[in-house]
C-alpha positions in Angstrom: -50.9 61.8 15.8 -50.3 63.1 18.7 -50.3 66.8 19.3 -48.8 67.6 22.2 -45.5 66.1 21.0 -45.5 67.8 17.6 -42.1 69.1 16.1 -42.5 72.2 13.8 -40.8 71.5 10.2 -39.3 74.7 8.6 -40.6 73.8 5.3 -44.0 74.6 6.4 -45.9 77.5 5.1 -45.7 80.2 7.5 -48.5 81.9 10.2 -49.8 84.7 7.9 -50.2 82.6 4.6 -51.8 79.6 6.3 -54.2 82.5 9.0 -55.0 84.5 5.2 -55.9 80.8 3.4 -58.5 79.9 6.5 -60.0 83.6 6.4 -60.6 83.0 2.7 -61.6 79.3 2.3 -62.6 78.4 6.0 -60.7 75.1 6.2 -60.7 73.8 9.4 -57.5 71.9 8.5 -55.9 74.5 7.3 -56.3 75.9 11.2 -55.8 73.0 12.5 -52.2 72.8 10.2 -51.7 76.7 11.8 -52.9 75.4 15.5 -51.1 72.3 15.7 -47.7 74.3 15.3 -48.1 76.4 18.4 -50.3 74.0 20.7 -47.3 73.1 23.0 -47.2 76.5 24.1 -50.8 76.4 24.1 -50.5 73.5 26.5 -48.1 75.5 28.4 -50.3 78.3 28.9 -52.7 76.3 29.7 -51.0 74.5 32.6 -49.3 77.3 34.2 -53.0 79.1 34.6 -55.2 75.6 35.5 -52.7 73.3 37.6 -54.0 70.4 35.7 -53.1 68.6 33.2 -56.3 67.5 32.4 -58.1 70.8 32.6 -55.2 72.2 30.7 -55.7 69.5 27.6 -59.6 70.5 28.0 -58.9 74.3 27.5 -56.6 73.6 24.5 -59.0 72.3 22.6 -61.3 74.4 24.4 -59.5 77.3 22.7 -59.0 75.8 19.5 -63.1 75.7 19.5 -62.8 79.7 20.0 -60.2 80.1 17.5 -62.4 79.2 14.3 -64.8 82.2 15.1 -62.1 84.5 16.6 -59.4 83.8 13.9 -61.7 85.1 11.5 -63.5 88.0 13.5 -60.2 89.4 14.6 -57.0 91.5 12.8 -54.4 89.2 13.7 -51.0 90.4 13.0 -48.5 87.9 15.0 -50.2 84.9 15.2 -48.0 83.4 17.9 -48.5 86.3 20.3 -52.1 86.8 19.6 -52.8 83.2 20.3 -51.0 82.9 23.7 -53.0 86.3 25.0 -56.0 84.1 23.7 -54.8 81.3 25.4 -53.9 83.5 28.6 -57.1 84.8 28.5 -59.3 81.7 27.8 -58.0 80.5 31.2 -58.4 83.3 33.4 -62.2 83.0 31.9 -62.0 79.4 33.1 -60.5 80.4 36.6 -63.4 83.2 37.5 -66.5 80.9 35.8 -64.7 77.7 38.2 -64.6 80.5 41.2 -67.5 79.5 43.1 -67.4 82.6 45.6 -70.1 82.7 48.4 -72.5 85.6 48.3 -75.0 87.4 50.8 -78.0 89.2 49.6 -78.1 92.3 51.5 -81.7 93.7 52.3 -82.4 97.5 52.2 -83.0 97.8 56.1 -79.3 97.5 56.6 -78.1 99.7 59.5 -74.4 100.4 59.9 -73.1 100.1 63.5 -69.5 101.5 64.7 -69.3 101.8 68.4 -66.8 104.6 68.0 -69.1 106.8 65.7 -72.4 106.6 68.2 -71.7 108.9 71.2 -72.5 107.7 74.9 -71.6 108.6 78.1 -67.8 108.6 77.4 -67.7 112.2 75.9 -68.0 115.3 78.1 -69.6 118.6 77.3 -67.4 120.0 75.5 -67.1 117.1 73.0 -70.8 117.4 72.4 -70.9 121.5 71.8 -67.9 120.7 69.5 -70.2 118.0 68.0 -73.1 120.3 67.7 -71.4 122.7 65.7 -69.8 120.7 63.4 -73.3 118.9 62.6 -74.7 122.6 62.4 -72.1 123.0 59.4 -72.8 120.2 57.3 -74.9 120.9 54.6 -78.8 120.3 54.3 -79.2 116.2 53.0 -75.6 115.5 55.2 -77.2 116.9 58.8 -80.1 115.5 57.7 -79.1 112.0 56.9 -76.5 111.7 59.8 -79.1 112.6 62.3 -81.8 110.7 61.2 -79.3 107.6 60.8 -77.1 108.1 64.1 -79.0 110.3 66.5 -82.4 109.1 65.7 -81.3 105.2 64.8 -83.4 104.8 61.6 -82.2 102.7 59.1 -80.9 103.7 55.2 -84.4 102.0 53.8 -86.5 104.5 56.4 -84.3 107.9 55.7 -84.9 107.4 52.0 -88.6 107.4 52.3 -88.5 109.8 55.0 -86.6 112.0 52.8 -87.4 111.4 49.3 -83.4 110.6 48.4 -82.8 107.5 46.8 -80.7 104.7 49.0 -77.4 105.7 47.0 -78.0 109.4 47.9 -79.1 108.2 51.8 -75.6 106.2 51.7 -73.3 108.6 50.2 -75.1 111.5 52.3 -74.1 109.6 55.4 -70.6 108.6 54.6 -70.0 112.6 53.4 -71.5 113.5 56.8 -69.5 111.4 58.6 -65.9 112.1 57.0 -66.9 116.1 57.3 -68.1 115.6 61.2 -64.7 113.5 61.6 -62.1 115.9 60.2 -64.5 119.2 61.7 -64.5 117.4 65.6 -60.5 117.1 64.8 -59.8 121.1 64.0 -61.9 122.0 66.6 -60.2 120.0 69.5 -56.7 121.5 68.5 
């Protein structure tokens, strides 16, 4: 027999007598009866999500696999729309596990660089006071943290054991710092 051609006969007993029968006796052909009458939108699914008709045949009886344990485990009230957000959801699980993304380990002795954020000769005097303030207003692990990351170049992985703060707290000191330096510089050149 062919499945994915299958016609749905009226006379058939419906979703919730035939889902109710394999809860209580655990026929697999009584799922199979209940499977076999939605597994053209199954296939459906299956193909929008994949792009393949043979990945898509794959997942439906991928799905139908997941459906003995899940048919059972969950309260199922509409068996149509519960299996197509099964369905739906078997394939995005196939999409990200497929999803072969390229990674880099990062060590801890990263050391952020902005050209814009270190000062050099460009800035005059008075942009360095205004600087000098501002740092002088930040509060105790922020100064700290900016100036031993921007003014004395040491990276997060040396501030941390310098300090005692863990690399989070070194991080999120240093991105604090920053946006308070940024918007303080700002009010004070208006």
């Amino acid at each position: 027999m062919n499945l994915f051609s299958r016609t749905i006969h009226p006379d058939e007993a419906d979703d919730e007598i035939l889902l109710e029968r394999y809860r209580r006796d655990g026929d697999l052909q009584v799922l199979g009866r209940l499977y076999e009458k939605y597994v053209q939108l199954v296939y459906g699914v299956c193909l929008k999500y994949l792009n393949d008709e043979d990945d898509a045949k794959d997942a439906v009886m991928g799905i139908f696999e997941e459906l003995v344990n899940k048919a059972k485990a969950h309260e199922v009230k509409q068996f149509r729309g519960w299996l197509y957000v099964l369905a739906r959801n078997y394939c995005l699980m196939q999409l990200r596990s497929n999803k072969k993304m390229p990674t880099t380990a990062i060590d801890d002795n990263v050391m952020e660089f902005t050209a814009d954020v270190h000062p050099d000769n460009k800035y005059n005097e008075e942009y360095m006071a205004v600087l000098q303030k501002c740092m002088e207003k930040l509060p105790g692990g922020q100064r700290q943290s900016v100036d031993l990351f921007y003014l004395q170049q040491k990276c997060y992985k040396e501030i941390a054991d310098d300090t005692g703060l863990t690399l989070n707290e070194v991080k999120s000191h240093i991105q604090n710092g920053k946006r308070n330096l940024k918007i303080c510089i700002e009010k004070n050149r208006e």
